[in-house]
N, C-alpha and C positions, 0 to 999 in steps of 0.2 A: 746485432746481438741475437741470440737464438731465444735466449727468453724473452726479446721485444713484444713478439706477437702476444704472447700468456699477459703479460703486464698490462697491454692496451687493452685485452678482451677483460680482464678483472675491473681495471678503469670506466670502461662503457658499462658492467655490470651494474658499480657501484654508483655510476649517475642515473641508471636507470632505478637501481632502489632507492635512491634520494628523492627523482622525483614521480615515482608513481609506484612504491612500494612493490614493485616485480619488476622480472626483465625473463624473457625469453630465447629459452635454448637456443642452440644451431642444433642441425637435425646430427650431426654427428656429437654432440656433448649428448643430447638425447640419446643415440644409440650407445656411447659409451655408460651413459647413464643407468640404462634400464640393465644392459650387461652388467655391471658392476653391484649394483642392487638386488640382482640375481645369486650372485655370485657370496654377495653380503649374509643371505636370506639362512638365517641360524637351523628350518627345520627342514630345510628340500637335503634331499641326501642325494639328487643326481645332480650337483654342479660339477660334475668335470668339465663340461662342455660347455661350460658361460661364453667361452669366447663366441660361440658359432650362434647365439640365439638370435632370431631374424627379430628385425624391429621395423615395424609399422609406422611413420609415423602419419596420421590423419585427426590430427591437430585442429583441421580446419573444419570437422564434422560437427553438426551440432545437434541435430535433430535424432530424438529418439530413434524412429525406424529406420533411418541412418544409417546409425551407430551399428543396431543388430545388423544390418546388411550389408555393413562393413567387414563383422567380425565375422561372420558365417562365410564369407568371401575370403577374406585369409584364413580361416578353417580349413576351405577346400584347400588350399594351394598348402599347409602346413600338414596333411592330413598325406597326400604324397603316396597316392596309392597304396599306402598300409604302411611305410617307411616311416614313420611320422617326427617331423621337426618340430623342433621347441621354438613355439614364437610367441611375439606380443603386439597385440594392438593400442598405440596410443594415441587416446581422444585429447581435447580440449582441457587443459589445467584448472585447478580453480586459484579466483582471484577474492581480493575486498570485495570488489562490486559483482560478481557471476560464481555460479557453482554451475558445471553444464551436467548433462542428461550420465546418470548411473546405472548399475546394476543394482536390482535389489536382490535379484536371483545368486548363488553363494554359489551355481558355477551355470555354466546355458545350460547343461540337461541336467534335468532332475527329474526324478521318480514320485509320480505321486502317495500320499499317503493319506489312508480313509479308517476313520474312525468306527467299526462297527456294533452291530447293537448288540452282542454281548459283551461290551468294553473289552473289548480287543482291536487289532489294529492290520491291516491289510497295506500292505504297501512297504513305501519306507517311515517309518516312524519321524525320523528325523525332517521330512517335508511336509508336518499332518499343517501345521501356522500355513507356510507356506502356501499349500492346496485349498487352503479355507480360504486366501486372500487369491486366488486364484479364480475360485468359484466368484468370490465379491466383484472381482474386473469384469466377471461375463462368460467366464471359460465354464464349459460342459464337457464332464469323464464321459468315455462310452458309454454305448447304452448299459454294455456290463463290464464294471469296473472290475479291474484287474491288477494285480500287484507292481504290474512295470508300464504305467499309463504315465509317457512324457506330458509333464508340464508346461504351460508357457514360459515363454522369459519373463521378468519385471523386470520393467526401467522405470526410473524416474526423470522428470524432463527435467529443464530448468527452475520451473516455479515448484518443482514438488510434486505435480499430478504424476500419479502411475498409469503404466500404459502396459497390457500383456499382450505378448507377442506368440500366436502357435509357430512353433517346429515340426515341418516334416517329419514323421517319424524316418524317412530315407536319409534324414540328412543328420540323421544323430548317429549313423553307419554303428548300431548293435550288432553284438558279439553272441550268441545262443549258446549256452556253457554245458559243454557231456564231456562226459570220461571218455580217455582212449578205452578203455579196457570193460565199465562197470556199466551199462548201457541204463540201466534203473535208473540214473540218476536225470540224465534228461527228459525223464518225466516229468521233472519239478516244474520244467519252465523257464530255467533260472535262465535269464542275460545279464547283459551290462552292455553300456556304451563305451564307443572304441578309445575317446578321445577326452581325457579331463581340460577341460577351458574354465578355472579360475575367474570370476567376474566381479568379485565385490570386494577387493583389497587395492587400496590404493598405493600406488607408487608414488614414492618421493627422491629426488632429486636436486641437489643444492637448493632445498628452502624451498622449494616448487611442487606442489601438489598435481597427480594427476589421479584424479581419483575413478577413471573411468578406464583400467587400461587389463581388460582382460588378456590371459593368458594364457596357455597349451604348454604340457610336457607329452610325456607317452605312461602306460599305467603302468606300475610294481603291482606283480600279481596278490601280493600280499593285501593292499589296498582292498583289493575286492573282494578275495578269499578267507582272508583273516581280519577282516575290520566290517565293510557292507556286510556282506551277507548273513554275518554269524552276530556283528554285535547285539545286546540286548536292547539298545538306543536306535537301531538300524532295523535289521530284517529278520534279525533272531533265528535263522534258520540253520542254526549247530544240530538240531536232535535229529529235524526232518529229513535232514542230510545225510547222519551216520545212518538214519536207517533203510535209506534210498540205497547206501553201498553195502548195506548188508552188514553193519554193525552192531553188535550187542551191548544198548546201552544200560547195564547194569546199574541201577542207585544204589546196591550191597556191596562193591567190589570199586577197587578203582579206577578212577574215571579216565584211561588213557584210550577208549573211544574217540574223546576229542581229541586227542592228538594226532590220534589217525586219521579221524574227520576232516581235519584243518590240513593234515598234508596230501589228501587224496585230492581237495577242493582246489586246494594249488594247480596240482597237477593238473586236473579239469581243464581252469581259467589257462593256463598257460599253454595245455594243447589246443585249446578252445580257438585261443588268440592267436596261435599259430597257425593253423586248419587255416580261420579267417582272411593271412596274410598282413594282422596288424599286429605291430611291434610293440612289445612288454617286456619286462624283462622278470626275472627271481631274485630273490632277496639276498641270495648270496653274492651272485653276479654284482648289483649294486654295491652293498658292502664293500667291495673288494675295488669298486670304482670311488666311492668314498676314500678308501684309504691313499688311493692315488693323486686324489684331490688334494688330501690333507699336506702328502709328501711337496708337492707340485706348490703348494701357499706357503710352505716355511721353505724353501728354496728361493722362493720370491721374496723370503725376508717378512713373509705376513702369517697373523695370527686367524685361522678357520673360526668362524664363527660357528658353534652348534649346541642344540636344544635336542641331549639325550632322548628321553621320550617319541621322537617324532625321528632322530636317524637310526635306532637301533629299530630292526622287523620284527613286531610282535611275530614272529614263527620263524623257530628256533635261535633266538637271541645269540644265547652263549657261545651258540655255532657260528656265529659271523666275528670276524675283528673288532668293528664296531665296539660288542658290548664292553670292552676293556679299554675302551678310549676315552678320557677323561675330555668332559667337553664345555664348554662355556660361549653363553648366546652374548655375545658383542652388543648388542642391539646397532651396530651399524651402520651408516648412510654412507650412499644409497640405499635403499633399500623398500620392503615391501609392508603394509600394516594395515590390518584391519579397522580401529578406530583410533583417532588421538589421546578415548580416554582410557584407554587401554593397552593394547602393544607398543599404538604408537606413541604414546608420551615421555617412554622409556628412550627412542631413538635418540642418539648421540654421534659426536664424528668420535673416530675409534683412535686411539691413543698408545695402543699397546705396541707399536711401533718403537716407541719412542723411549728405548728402553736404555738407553748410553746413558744417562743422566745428564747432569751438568755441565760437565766436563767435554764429552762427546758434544755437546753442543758448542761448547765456546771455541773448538778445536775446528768443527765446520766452518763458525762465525770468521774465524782469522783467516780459514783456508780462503775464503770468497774473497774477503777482502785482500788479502793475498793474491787471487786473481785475478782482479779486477784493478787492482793499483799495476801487475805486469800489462794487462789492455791498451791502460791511457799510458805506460811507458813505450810501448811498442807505437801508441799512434804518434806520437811526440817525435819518437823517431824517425817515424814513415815521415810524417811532412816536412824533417831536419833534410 
């Protein structure tokens, strides 16, 4: 029978949770797993491509410096000479008896962020905790600190000790951000790094925790241009910007400076990244790959899971498809979450499938049995 195998692996599952409270994937339930999960995940707005995400599995790693020289190694190979693929790396699970080595770091590079003495803030605001626990491991900023100073990574081991790890500033492959056109603005300085790797959300998968399983996509210019650089929690740099392009930022008048700001800054990142040879994309583009996604999941008979706020591009909203799509977060498994007492407490298996009612179901019930009584009549006759 073709469902034998599925019933004997649910079988082996279920003795292994009987007697030792886990059982362990096959590297292909893991691969379909973490795809799925992906695919689940209510705020990424680029899953068209869940099918193709590379999966890692290093299961069998356990040691802190490890772990980082693991993921820095599928970096390089996901990283593809500027083409860059969507991959994951999956460590060691946690169990009753083991929690193995994490990320405390919320993605590998981060921007330091320094507190100075007129209560202001140099860097990126959003990593000032961060950098202060950075300094506590042993790490030392330049001799002159500056706004885009990579950080170590944090890990935590098994028992709980942190450990920071430096990065090559070569191996975080920064992006140096100027206008085609407006050359003032490359005064500022401004970068970013090529590659977002995700490190401190853990992955779940039928009941199975992995909570060490960083990740890579490629960036939405938006991210960088209309969130890092400009937010007020971030880099704050909307004013110093419009006035790098030559913007008149009037407080009497209204303020569609910023608007201009925000779309010059696009364009910036986007030539910037192109110049570079690594791959980004605009918010439009996305959108439009979203809406294909969506098509693509109810053709499959499934409901998209999604969390407005995070797929709609703060720049130019209403201009994308997006903002007229009425959206709702599944909470899903597989899938991905930051804590269990938080996102993930909500996870659930998704249901909405199952929309025939009562009837659609009794009407399958009969069809099996129905198929299954012509089986044994068929064999009855083979051996007549």
């Amino acid at each position: 029978m073709a469902d034998e195998p599925l019933r004997l692996r649910i079988a082996e599952i279920c003795d292994a949770l009987r007697r030792t409270n886990h059982y362990v994937h096959t590297p292909e339930e893991l691969s379909f797993g973490a795809r799925i999960a992906w695919r689940n995940h209510a705020r990424c707005v680029g899953r068209l491509t869940w099918k193709s995400l590379r999966v890692h599995d290093h299961r069998h790693i356990a040691a802190p410096a490890a772990v980082l020289e693991q993921t820095m190694a599928d970096l390089k190979a996901a990283f593809n000479g500027g083409q860059i693929r969507s991959s994951i790396s999956i460590f060691a699970p946690a169990t009753d008896k083991s929690l193995p080595s994490t990320f405390e770091s919320s993605q590998i590079f981060r921007y330091a962020g320094y507190a100075t003495a007129d209560e202001g803030v140099m860097g990126d605001r959003a990593n000032i905790e961060l950098t202060h626990t950075a300094r506590q491991l042993g790490w030392q900023p330049p001799e002159t600190p500056g706004p885009f100073d990579l950080l170590p990574v944090i890990l935590r081991d098994q028992n709980g000790g942190r450990h920071a790890f430096a990065i090559p500033p070569s191996t975080a492959r920064e992006v140096l951000i100027e206008h085609p056109t407006r050359p003032d603005l490359a005064a500022l300085g401004l970068r970013w790094y090529a590659v977002p790797i995700v490190s401190n959300m853990a992955l779940t998968i039928g009941g199975i925790d992995y909570p060490c399983a960083p990740f890579n996509g490629y960036y939405l210019a938006t991210e960088i241009a209309s969130r890092n650089l400009v937010d007020a929690k971030r880099y704050d740099l909307l004013e110093p910007i419009a006035h790098a392009l030559g913007l008149v930022t009037d407080a009497h008048g209204p303020a569609f400076w910023k608007d201009e700001a925000l779309t010059e800054l696009n364009r910036a990142v986007l030539h910037s990244f192109e110049k570079a040879g690594v791959r980004i994309m605009d918010h439009h583009e996305v959108s439009a790959q979203y809406m294909n996604f969506m098509q693509l999941e109810q053709r499959a008979g499934r409901t998209a899971s999604g969390e407005w706020s995070w797929i709609v591009p703060p720049q130019a909203s209403a201009g994308c498809p997006t903002f007229h799509l009425p959206m709702t977060n599944l909470h899903a498994v597989p899938n991905f979450y930051h804590s269990r007492y938080i996102d993930g407490g909500t996870l659930r298996l998704d249901r909405t499938h199952m929309r025939d009612g009562k009837w659609r179901s009794r009407y399958e019930r009969l069809k099996r049995r129905w198929r299954d009584w012509r089986r044994r009549r068929d064999r009855i006759w083979q051996r007549s």
